[in-house]
N, C-alpha and C positions, 0 to 999 in steps of 0.2 A: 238655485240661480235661475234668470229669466230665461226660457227656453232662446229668443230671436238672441238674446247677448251671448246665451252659449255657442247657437248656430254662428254666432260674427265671430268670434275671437276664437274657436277651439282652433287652434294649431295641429291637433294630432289626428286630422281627415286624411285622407287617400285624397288624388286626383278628383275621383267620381263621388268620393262622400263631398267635396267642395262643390259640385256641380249642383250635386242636389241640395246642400246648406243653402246655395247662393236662391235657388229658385225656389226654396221657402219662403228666404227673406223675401223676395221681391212681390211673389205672390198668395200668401196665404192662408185667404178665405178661396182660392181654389183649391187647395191642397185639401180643405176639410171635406170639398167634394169630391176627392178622387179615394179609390184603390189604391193601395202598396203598387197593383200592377201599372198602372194609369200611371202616377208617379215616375215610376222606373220608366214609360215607354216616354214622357215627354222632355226627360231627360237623358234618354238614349242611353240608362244601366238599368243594369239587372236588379230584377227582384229584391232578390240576398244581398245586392249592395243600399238600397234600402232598407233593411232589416241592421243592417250593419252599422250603418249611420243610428239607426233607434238605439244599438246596444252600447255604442259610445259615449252618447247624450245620457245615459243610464236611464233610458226609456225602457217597461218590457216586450213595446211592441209597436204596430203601427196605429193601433186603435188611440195608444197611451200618449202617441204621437199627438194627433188629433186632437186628444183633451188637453192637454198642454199647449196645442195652437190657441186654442180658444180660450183658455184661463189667463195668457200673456197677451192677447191681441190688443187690447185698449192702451196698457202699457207701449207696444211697440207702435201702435200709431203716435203717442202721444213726444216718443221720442223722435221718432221721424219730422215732425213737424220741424219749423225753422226756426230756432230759436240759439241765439249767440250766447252761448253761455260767457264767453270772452267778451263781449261788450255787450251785455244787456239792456243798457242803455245809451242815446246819444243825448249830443248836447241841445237837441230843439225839444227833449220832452218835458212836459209839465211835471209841476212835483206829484202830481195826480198818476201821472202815468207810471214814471219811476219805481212810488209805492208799487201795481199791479207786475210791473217788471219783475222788481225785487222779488215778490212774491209768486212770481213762478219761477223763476230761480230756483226760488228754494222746493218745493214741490215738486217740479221736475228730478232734481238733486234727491230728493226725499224717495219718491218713486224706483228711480236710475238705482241708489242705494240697497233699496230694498230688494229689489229684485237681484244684488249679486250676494245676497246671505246666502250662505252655503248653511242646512238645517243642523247637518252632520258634524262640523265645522265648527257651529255653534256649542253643540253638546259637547265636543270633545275640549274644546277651549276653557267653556265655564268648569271642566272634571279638572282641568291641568289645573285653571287658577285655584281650587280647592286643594287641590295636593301639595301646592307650594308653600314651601315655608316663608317665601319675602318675591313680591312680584318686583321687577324692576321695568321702568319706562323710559326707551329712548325716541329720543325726537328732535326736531332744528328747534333754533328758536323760534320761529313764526311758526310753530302748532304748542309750546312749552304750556301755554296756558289751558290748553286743552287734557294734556297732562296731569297740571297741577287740579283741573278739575275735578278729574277720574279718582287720583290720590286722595280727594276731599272727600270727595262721595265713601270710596272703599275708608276711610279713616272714621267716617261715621257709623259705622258698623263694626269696626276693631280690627279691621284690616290693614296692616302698614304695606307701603307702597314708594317703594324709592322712584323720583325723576328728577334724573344728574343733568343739569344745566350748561355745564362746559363742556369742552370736546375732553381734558383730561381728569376731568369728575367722572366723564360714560366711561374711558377708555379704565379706569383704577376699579369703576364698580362692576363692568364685565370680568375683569382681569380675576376681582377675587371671586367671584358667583361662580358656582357649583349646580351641579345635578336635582339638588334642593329649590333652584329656582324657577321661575320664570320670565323670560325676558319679553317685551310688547315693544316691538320695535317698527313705529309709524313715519314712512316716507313716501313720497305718491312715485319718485321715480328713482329714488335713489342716488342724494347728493351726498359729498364729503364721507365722513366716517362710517354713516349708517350706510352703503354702498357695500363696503367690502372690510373696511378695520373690523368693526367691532361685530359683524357677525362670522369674519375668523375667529377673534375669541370669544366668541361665545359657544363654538362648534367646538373648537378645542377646548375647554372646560365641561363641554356636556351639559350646556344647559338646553333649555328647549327652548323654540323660537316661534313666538308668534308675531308674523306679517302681515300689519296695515298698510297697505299700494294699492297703487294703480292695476287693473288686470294683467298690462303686459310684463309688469316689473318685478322679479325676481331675483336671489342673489347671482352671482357667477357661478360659485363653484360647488352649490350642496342645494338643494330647497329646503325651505323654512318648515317646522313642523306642523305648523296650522299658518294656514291665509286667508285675509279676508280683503275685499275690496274694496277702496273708495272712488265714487262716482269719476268717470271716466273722463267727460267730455268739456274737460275744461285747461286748457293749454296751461301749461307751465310757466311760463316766460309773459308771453304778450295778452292781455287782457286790463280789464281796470283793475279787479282786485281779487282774492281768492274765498271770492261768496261761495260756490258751490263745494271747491274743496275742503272751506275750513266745515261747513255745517254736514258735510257728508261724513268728517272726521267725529265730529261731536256726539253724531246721528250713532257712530259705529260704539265708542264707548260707550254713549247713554246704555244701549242694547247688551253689551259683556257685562257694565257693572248688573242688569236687571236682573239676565239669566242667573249671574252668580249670586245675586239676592233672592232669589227663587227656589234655588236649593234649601236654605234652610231660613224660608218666609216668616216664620213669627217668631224666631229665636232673632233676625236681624232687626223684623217690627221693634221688640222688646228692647234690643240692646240701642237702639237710635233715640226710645223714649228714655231708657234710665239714664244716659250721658247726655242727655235733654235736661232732664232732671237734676244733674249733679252740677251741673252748669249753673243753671237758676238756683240754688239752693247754695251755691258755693258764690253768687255773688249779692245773696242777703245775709244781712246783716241781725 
């Protein structure tokens, strides 16, 4: 994850680890110039609460600190800047401009995305989808088709992949899914059933849980067993349309179906070209 995105959203700071999160964020390219000691003096804590903050960040230290200021910093200017992810454009621009609009949209979106992969997260996710006997996808309908994407992609490879369309198709195929499963369950904040129904029963049957959301958004009553993020900064509700969230959705898939195509790379090559093959040859004549 983006080191400045870590620093904004970790919830589980001390008082003085938030003091010094905050005077990263704001300032930087001074922090690359100071000491752990320097640090702690202009922010009036200690040493060791410096050191403390590095070890929550799963930093090894203050140097590690530092290189990670500097490996995130383009990114965290590039978010900082002003741009409405909610109305990206108004009604006086040119069709000229809209295109470049649009188009950082999505690149910022792409970026923002990128930088909340968790690497670890990632390997353990692609090991579940491998273990599973039948992955299942829940989702609203305004991501369904993103869904039925993911299902197309894994089907070309001889992968089956259920995504239940109604609320009592999700709620019948969590009901009967087992320990054998896995479940992908995509919402940015958590509306209707994907909220709190259907990952009771999914906790109660032992299945495992992987969560595509927003940063802040997790179940009530249990965490999911693997999370992953999609792009933050774009309102729920009030904007023109869900540019950033649907392509940051997309962006996440594309990325699980690769890893898990990666695993076993020229056995899925092969298996994509013979049902390529049997395609074409089964509609000559």
């Amino acid at each position: 994850m983006n080191l400045f995105i870590n620093l904004k959203e970790n919830k589980d700071l001390s008082k003085n680890e938030r003091v010094l999160a905050d005077y990263i964020l704001k300032h930087p390219e001074d922090v690359l110039k100071m000491s752990s000691k320097d640090l702690g003096k202009v922010c009036f804590v200690s040493t060791a609460t410096v050191y403390r903050l590095c070890d929550k960040l799963g930093l090894s230290g203050f140097s590690d600190l530092k290189i990670k200021i500097t490996s995130s910093l383009d990114d965290h200017r590039k978010s900082n800047e002003d741009f409405n992810f909610d109305f990206p454009v108004n009604q006086f621009q040119t069709h000229y401009e809209i295109i470049q609009k649009i188009k950082e949209d999505y690149e910022q979106t792409l970026n923002l995305t990128a930088n909340l992969f968790s690497l670890d997260q990632l390997r353990l996710i692609a090991s579940a989808m491998e273990k599973a006997q039948i992955i299942d996808v829940y989702t609203s309908a305004g991501n369904i088709n993103f869904a039925l994407n993911f299902q197309f992609q894994m089907q070309e490879i001889g992968i089956q992949v259920n995504v239940s369309v109604d609320e009592y198709q999700q709620r019948l195929t969590a009901a009967s899914s087992n320990e054998n499963h896995l479940a992908i369950i995509i919402t940015f904040g958590g509306r209707g059933i994907l909220s709190d129904i259907l990952p009771r029963i999914l906790h109660k049957v032992k299945t495992p849980i992987v969560l595509i959301s927003s940063y802040d958004y997790t179940f009530k009553d249990f965490d999911p067993d693997y999370q992953l993020y999609i792009s933050p900064y774009e309102n729920h509700y009030k904007k023109i349309s869900s540019f950033s969230t649907r392509l940051s959705i997309l962006y996440i898939l594309d990325v699980l179906y690769t890893c898990y195509f990666k695993l076993d790379y020229q056995e899925n090559i092969e298996k994509k070209l013979a049902y390529y093959n049997n395609i074409v040859e089964g509609t000559i004549k």
